[in-house]
PDB file as gemmi writes it, atoms N, CA and C in Angstrom:
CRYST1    1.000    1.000    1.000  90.00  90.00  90.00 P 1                      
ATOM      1  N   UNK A   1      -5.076 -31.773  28.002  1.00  0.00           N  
ATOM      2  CA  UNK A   1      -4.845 -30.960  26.815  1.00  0.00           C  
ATOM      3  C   UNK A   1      -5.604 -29.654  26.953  1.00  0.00           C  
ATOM      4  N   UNK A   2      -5.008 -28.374  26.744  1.00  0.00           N  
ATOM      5  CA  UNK A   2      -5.793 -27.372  26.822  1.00  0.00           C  
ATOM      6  C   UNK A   2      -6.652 -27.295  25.779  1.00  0.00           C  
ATOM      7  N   UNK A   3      -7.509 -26.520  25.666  1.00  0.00           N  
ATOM      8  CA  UNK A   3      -8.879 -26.235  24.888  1.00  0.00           C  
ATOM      9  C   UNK A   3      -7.699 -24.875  23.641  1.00  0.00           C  
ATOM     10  N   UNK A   4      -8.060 -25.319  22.932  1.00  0.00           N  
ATOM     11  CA  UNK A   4      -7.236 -23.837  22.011  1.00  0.00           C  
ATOM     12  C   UNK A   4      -8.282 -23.263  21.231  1.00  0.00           C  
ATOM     13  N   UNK A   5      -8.017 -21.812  20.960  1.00  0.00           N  
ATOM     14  CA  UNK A   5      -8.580 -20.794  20.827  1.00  0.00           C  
ATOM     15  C   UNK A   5      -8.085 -20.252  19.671  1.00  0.00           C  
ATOM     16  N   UNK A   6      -8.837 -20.318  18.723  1.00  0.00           N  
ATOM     17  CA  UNK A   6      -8.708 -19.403  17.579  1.00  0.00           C  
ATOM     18  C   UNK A   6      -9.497 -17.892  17.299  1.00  0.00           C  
ATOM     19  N   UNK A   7      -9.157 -17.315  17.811  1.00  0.00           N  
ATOM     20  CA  UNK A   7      -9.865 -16.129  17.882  1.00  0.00           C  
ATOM     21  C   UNK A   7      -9.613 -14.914  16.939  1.00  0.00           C  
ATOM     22  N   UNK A   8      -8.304 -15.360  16.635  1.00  0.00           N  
ATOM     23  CA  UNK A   8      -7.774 -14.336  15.475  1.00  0.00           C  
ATOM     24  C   UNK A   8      -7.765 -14.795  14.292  1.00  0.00           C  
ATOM     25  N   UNK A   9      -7.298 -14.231  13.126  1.00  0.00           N  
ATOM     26  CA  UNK A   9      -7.290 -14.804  11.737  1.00  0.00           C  
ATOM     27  C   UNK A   9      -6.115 -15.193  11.837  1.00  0.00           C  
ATOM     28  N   UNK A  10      -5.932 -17.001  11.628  1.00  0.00           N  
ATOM     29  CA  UNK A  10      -4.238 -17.498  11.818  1.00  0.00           C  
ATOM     30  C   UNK A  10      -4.196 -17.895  10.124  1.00  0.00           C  
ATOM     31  N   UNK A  11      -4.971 -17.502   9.218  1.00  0.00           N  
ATOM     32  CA  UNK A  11      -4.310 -18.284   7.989  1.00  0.00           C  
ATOM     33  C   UNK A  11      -2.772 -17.644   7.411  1.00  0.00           C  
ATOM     34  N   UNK A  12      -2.537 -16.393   8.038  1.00  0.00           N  
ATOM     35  CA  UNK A  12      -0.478 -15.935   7.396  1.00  0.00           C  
ATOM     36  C   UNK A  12      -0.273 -17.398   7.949  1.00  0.00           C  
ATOM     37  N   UNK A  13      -0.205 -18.064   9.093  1.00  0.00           N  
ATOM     38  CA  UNK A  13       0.635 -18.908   9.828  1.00  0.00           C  
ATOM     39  C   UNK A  13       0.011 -20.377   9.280  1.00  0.00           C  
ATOM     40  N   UNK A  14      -0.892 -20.389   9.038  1.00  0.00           N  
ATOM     41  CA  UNK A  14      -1.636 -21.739   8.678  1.00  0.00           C  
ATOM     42  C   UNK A  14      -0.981 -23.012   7.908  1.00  0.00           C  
ATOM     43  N   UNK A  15       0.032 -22.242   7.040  1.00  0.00           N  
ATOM     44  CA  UNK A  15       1.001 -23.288   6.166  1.00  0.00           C  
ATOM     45  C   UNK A  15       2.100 -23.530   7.164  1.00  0.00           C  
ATOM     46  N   UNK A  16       2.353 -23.273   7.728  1.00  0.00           N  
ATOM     47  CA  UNK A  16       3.397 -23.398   8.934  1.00  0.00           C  
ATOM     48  C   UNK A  16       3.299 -24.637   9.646  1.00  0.00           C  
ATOM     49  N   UNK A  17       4.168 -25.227   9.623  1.00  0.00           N  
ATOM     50  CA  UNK A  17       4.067 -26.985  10.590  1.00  0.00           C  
ATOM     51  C   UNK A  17       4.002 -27.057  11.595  1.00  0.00           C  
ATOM     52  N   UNK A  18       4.392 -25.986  12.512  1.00  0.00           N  
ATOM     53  CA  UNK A  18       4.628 -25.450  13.580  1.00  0.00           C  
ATOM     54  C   UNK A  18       3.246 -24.666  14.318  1.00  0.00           C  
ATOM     55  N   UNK A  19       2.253 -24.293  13.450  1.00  0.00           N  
ATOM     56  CA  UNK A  19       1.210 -22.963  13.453  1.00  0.00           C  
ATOM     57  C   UNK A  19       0.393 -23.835  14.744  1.00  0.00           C  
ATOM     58  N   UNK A  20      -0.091 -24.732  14.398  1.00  0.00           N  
ATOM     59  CA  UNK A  20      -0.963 -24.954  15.411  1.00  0.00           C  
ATOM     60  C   UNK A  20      -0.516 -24.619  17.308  1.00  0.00           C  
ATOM     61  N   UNK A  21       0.971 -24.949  17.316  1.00  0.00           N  
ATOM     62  CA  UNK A  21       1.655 -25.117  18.404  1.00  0.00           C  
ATOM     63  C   UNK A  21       1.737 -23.598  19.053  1.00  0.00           C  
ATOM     64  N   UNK A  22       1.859 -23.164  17.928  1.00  0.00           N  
ATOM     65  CA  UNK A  22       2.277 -21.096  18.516  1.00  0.00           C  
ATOM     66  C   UNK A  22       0.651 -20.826  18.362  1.00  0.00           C  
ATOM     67  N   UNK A  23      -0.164 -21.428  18.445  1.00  0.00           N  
ATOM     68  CA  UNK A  23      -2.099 -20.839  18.345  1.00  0.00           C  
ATOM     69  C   UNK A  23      -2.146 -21.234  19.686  1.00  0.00           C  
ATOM     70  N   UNK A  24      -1.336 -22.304  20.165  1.00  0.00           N  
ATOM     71  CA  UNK A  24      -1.962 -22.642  21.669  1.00  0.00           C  
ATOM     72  C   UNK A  24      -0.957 -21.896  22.545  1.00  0.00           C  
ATOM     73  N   UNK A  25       0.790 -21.537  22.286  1.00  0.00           N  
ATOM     74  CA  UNK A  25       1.054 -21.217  23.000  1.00  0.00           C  
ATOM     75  C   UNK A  25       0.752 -19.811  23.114  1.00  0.00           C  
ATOM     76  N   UNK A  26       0.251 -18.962  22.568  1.00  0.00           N  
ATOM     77  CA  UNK A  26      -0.682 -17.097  22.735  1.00  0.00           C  
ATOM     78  C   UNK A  26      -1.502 -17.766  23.405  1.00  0.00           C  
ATOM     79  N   UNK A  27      -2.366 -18.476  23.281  1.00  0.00           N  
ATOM     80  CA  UNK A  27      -3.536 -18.542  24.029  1.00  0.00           C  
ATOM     81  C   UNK A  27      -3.173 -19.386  25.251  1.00  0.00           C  
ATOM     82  N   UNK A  28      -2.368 -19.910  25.680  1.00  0.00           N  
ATOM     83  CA  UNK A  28      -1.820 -19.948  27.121  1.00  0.00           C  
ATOM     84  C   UNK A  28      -1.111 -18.858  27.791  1.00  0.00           C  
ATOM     85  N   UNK A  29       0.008 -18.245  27.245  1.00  0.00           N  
ATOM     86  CA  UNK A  29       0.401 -17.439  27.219  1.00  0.00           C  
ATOM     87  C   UNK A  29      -0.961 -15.921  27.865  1.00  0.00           C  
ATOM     88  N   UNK A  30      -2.050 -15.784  26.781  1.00  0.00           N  
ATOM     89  CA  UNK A  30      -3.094 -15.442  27.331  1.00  0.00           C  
ATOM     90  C   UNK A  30      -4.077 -15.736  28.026  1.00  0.00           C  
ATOM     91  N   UNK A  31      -4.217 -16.700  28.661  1.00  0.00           N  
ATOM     92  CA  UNK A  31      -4.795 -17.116  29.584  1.00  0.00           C  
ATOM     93  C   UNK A  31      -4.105 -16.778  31.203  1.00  0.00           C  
ATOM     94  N   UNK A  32      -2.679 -16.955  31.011  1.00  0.00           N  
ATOM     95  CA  UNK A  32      -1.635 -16.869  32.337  1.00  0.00           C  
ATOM     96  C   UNK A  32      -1.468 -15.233  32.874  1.00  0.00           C  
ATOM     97  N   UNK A  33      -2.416 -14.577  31.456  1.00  0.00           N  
ATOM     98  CA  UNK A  33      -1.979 -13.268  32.086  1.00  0.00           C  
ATOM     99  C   UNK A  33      -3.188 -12.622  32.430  1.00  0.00           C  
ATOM    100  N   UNK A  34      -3.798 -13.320  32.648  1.00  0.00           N  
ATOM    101  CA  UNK A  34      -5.722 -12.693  32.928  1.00  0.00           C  
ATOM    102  C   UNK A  34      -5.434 -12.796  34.516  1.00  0.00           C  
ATOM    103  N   UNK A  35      -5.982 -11.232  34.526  1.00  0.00           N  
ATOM    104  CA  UNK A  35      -5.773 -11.218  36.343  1.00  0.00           C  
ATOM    105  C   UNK A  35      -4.905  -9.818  36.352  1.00  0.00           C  
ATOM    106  N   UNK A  36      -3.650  -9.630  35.221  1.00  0.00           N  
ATOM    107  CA  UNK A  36      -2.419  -8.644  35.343  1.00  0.00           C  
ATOM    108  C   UNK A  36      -3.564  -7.180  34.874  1.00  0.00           C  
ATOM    109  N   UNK A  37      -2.570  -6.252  34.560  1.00  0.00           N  
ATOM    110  CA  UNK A  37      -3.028  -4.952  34.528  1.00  0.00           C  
ATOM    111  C   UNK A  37      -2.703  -4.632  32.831  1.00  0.00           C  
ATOM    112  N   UNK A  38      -1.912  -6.030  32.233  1.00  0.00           N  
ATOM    113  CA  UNK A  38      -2.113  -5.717  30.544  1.00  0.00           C  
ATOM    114  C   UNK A  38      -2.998  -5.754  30.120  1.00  0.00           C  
ATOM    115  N   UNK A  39      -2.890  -4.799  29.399  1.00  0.00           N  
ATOM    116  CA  UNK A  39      -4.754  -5.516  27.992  1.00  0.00           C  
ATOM    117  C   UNK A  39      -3.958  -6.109  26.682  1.00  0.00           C  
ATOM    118  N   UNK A  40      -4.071  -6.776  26.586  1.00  0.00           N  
ATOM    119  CA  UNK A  40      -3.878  -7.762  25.221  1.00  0.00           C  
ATOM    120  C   UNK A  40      -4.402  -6.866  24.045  1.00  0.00           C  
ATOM    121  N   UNK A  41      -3.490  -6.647  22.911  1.00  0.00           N  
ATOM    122  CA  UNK A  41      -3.805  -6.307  21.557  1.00  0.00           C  
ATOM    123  C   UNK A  41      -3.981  -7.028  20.962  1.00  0.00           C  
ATOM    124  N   UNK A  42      -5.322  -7.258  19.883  1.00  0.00           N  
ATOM    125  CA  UNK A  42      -5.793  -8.259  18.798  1.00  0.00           C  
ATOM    126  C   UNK A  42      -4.266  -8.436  18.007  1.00  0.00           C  
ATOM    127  N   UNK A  43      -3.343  -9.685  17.938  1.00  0.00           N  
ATOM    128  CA  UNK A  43      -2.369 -10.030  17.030  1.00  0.00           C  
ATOM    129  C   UNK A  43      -2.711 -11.381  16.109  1.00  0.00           C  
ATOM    130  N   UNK A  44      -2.779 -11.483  15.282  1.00  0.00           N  
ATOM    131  CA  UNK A  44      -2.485 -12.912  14.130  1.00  0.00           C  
ATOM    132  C   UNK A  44      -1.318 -12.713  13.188  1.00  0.00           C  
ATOM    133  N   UNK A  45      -0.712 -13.864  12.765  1.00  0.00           N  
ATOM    134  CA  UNK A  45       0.096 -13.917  11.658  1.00  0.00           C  
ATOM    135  C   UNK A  45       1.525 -14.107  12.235  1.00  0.00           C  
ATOM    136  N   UNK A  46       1.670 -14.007  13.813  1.00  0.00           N  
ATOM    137  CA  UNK A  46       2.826 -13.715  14.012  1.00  0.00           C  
ATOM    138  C   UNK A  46       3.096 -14.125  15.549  1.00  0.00           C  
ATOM    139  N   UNK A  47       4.668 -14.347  16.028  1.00  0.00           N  
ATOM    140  CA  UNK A  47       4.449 -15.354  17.499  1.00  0.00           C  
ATOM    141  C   UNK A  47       5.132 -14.414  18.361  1.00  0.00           C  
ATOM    142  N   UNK A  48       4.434 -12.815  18.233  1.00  0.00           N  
ATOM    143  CA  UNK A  48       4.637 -11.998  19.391  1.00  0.00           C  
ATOM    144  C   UNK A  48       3.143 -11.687  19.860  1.00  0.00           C  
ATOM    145  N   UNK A  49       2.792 -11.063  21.023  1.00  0.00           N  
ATOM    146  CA  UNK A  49       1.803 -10.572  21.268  1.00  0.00           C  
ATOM    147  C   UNK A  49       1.734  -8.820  22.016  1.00  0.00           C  
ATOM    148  N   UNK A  50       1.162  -8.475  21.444  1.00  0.00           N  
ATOM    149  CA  UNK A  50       1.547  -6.784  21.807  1.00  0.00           C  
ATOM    150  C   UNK A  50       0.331  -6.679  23.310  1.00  0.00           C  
ATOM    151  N   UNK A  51       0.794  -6.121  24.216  1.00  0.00           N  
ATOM    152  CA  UNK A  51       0.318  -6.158  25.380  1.00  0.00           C  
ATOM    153  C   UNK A  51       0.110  -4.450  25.801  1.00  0.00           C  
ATOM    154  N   UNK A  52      -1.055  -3.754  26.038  1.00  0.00           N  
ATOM    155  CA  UNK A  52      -0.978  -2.546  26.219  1.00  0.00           C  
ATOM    156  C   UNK A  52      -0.663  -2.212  28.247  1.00  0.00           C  
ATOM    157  N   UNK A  53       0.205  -1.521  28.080  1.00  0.00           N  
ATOM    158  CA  UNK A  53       0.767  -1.457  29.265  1.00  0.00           C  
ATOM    159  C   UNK A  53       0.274   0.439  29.842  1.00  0.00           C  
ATOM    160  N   UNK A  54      -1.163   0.715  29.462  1.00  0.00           N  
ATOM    161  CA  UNK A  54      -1.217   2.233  29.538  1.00  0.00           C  
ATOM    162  C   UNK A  54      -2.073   2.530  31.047  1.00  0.00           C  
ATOM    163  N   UNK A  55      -2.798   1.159  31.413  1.00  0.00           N  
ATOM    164  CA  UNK A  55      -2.975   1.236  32.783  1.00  0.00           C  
ATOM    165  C   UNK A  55      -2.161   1.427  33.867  1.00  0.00           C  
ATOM    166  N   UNK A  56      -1.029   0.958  33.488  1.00  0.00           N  
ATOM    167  CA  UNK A  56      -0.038   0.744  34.230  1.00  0.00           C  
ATOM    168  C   UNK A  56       0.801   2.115  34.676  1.00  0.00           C  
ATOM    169  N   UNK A  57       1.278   2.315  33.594  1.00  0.00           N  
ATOM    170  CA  UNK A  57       2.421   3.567  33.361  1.00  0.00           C  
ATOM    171  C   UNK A  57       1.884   4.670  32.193  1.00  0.00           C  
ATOM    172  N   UNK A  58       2.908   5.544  32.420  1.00  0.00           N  
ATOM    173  CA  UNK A  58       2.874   7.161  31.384  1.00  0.00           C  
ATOM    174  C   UNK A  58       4.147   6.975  30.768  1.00  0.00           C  
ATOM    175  N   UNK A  59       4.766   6.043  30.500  1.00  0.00           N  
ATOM    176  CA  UNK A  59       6.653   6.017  30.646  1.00  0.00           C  
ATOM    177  C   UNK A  59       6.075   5.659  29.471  1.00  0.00           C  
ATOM    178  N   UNK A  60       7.749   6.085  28.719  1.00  0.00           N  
ATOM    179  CA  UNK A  60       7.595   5.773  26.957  1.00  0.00           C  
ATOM    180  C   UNK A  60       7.780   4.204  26.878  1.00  0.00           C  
ATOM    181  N   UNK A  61       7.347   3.716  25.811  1.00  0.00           N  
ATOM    182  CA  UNK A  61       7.766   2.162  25.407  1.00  0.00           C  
ATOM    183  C   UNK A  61       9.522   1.997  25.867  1.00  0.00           C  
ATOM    184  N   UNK A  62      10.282   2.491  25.497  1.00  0.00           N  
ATOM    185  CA  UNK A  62      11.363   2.281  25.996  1.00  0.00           C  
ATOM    186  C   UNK A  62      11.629   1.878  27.289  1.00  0.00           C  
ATOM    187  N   UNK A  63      11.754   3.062  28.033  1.00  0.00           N  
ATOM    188  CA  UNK A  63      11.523   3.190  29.225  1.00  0.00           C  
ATOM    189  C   UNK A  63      10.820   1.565  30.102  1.00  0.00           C  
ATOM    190  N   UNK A  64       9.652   1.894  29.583  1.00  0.00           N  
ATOM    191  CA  UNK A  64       9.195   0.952  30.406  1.00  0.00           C  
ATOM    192  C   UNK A  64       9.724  -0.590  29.998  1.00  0.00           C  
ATOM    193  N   UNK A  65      10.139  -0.698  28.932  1.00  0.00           N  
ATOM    194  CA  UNK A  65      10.267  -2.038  28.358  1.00  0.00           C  
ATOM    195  C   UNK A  65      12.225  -1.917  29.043  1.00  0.00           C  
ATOM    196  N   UNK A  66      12.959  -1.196  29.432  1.00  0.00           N  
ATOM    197  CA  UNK A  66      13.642  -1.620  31.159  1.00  0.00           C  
ATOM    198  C   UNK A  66      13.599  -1.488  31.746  1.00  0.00           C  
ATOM    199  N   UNK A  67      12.245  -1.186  32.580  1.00  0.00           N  
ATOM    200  CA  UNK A  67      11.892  -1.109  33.756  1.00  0.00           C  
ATOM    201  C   UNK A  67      11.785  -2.634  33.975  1.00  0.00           C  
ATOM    202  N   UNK A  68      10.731  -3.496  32.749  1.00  0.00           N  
ATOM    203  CA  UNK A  68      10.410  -4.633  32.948  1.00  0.00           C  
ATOM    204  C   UNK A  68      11.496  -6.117  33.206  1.00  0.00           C  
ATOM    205  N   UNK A  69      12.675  -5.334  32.147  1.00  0.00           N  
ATOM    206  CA  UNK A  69      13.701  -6.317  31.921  1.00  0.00           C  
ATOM    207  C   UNK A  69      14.454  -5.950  33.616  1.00  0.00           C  
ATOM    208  N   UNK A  70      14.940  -4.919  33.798  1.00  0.00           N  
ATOM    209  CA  UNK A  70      15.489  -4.589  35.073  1.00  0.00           C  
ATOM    210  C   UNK A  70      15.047  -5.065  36.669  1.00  0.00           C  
ATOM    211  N   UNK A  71      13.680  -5.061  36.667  1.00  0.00           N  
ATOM    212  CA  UNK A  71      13.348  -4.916  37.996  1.00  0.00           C  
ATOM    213  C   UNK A  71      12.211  -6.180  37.548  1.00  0.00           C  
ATOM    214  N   UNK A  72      11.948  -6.626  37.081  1.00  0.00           N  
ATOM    215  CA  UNK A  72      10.857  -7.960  36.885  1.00  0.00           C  
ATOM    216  C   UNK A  72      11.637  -8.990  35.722  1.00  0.00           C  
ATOM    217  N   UNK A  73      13.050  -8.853  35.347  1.00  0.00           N  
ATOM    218  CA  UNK A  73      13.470  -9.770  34.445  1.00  0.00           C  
ATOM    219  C   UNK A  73      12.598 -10.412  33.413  1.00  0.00           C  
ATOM    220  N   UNK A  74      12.008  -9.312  32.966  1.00  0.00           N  
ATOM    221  CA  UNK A  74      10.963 -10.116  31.311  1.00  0.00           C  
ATOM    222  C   UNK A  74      11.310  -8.645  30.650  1.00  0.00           C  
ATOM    223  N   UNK A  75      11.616  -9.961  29.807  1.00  0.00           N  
ATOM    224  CA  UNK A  75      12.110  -8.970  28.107  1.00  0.00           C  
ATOM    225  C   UNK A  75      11.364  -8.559  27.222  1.00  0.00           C  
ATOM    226  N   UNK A  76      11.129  -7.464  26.397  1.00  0.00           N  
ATOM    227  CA  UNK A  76       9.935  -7.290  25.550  1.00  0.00           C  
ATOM    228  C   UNK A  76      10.671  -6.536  24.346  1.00  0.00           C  
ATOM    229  N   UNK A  77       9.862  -5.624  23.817  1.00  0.00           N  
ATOM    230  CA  UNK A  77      10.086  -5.513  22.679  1.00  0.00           C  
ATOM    231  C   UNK A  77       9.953  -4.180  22.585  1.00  0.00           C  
ATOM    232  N   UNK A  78      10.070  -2.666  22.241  1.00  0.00           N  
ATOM    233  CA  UNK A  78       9.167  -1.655  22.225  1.00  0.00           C  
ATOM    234  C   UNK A  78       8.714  -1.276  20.568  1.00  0.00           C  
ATOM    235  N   UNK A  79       8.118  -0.842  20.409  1.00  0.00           N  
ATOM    236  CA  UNK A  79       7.462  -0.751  19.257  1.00  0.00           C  
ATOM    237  C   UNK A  79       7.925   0.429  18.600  1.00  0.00           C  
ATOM    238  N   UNK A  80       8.202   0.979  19.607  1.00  0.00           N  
ATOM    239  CA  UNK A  80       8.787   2.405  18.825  1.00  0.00           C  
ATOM    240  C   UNK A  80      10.207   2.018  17.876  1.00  0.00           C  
ATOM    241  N   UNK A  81      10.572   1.002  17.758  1.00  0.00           N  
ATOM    242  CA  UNK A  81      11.977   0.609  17.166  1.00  0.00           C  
ATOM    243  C   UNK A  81      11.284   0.337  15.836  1.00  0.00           C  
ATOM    244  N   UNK A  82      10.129   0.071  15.639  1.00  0.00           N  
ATOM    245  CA  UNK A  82       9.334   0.057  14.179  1.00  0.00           C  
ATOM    246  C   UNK A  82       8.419   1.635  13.728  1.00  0.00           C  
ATOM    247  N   UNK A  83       8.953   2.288  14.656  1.00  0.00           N  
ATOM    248  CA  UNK A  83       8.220   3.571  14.013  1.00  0.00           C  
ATOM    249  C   UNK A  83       9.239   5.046  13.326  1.00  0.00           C  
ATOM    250  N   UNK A  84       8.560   5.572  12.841  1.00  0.00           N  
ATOM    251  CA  UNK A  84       9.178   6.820  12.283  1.00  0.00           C  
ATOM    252  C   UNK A  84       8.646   8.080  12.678  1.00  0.00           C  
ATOM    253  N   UNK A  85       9.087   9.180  13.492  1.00  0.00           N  
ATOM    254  CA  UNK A  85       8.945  10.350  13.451  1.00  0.00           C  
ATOM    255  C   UNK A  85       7.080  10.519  13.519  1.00  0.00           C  
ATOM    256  N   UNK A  86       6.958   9.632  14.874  1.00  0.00           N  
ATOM    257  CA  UNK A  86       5.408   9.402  15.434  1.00  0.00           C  
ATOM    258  C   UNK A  86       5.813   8.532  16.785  1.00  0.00           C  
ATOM    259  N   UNK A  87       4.642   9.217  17.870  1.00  0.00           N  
ATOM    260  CA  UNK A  87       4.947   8.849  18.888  1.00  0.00           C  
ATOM    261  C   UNK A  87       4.024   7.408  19.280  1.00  0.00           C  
ATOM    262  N   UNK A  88       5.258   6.430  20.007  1.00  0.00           N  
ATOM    263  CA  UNK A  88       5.066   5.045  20.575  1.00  0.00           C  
ATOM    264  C   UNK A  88       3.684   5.057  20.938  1.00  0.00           C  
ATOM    265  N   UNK A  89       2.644   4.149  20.758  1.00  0.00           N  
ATOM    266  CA  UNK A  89       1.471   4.086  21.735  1.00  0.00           C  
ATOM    267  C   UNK A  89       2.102   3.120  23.062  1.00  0.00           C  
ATOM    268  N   UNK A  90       1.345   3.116  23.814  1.00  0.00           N  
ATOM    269  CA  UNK A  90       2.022   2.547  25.549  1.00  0.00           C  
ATOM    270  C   UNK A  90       1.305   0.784  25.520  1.00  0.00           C  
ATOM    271  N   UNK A  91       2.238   0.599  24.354  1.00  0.00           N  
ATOM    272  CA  UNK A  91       2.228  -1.345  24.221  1.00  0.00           C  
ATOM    273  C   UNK A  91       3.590  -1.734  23.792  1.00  0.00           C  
ATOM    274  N   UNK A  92       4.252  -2.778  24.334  1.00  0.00           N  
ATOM    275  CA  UNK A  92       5.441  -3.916  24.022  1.00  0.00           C  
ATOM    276  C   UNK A  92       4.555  -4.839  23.270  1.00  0.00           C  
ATOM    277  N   UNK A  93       6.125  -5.913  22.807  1.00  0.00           N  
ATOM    278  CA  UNK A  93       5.781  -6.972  22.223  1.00  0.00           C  
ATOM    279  C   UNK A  93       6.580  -7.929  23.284  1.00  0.00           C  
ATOM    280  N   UNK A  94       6.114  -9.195  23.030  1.00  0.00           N  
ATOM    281  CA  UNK A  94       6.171 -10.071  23.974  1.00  0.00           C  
ATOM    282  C   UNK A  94       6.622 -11.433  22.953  1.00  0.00           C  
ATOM    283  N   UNK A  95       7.087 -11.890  23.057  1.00  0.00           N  
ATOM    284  CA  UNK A  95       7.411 -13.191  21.955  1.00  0.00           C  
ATOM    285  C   UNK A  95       6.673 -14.342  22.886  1.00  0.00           C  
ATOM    286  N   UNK A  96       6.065 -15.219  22.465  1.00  0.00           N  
ATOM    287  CA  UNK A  96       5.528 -16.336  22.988  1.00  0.00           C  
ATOM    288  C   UNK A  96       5.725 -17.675  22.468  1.00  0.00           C  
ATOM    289  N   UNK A  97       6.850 -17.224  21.906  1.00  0.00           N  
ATOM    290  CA  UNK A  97       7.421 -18.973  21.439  1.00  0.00           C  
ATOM    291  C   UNK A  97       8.226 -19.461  21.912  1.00  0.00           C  
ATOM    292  N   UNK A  98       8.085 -19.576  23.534  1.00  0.00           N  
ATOM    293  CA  UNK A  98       8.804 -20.141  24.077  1.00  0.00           C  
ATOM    294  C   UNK A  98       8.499 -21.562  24.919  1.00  0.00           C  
ATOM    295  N   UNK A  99       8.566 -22.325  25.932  1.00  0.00           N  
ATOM    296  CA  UNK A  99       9.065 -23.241  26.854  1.00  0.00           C  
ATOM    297  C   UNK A  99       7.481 -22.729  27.462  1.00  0.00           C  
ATOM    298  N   UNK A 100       6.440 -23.878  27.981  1.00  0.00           N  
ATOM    299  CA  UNK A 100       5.527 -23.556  28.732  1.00  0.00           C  
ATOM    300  C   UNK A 100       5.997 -22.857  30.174  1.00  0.00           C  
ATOM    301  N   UNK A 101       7.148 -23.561  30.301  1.00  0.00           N  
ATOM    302  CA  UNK A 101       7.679 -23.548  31.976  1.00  0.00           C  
ATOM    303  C   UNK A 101       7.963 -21.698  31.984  1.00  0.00           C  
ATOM    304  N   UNK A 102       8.263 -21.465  30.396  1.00  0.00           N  
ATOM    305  CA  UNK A 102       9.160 -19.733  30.380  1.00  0.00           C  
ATOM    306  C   UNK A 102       7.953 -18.858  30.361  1.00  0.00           C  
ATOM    307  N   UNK A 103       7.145 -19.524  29.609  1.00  0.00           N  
ATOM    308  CA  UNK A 103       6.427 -18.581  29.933  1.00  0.00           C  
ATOM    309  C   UNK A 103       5.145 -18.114  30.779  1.00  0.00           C  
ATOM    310  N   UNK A 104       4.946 -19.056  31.746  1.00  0.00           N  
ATOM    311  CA  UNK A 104       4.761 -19.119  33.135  1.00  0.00           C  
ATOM    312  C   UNK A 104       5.145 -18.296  33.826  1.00  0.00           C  
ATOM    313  N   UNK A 105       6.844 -18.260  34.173  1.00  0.00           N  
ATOM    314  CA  UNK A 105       7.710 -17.707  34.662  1.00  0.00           C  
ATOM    315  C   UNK A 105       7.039 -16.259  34.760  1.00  0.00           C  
ATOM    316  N   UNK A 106       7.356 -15.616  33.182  1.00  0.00           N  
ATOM    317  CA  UNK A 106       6.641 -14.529  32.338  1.00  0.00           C  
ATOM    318  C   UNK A 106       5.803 -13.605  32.754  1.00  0.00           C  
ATOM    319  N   UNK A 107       4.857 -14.907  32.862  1.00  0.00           N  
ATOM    320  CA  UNK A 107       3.505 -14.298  33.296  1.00  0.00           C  
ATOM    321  C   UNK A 107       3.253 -13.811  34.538  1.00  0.00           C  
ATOM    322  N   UNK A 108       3.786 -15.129  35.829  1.00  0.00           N  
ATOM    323  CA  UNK A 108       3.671 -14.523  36.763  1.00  0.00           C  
ATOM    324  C   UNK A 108       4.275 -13.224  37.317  1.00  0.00           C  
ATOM    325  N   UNK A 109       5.069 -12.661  36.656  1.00  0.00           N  
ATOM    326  CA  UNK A 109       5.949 -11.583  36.851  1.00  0.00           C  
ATOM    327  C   UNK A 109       5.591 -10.558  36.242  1.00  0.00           C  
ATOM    328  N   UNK A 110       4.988 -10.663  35.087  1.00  0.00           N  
ATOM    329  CA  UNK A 110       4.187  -9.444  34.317  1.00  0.00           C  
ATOM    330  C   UNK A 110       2.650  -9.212  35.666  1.00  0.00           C  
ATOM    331  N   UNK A 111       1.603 -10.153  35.807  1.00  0.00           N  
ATOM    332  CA  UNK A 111       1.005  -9.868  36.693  1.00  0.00           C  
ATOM    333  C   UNK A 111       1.532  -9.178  38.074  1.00  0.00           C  
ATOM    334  N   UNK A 112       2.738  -9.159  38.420  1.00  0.00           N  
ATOM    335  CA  UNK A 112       2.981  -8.612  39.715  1.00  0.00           C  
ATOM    336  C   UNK A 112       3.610  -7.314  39.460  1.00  0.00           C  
ATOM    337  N   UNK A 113       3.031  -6.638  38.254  1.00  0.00           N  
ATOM    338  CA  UNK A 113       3.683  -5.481  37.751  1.00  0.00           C  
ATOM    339  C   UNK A 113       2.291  -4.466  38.232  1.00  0.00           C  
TER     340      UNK A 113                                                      
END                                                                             
């Protein structure tokens, strides 16, 4: 059994039947990606995780979020699709409610970015 990690404030999710399960899968999820060139953004309340990708690249959230789907097959999210007339900071979202096996997959492929 992995060790789980509460590090963020999970009480939005806490009534959730499900909450405990998406607390361990971020924190596997974050664990699989220690080593890559993301930095992890503080997230609670919610079963995406925003990953800053500014070591990496200068490319807009767009951009880079198909670079990732295209040439490393992982899907993300860009953030700029939640903003207005202000520019993207250089982080995706990442959904982590998936399949241990998926997001493995994920990870190892985000690290080889």
């Amino acid at each position: 059994m992995r060790e789980i990690r509460l590090d963020h404030d999970e009480r939005p999710l806490a009534g959730r039947p499900d909450h405990l399960e998406q607390v361990v899968h971020r924190g596997h999820f974050l664990d699989l990606l220690r080593g890559s060139r993301f930095t992890p953004v503080p997230c609670c309340g919610t079963y995406f995780q925003i990953l800053d990708y500014s070591a990496i690249s200068d490319a807009p959230d767009t951009a880079f979020a198909e670079h990732l789907l295209r040439d490393h097959g992982v899907a993300s999210i860009p953030t700029s699709a939640f903003l207005y007339n202000s520019e993207a900071p250089r982080v995706l979202r990442f959904c982590f409610a998936k399949r241990d096996e998926t997001l493995e997959c994920a990870a190892e492929r985000l690290r080889a970015v």
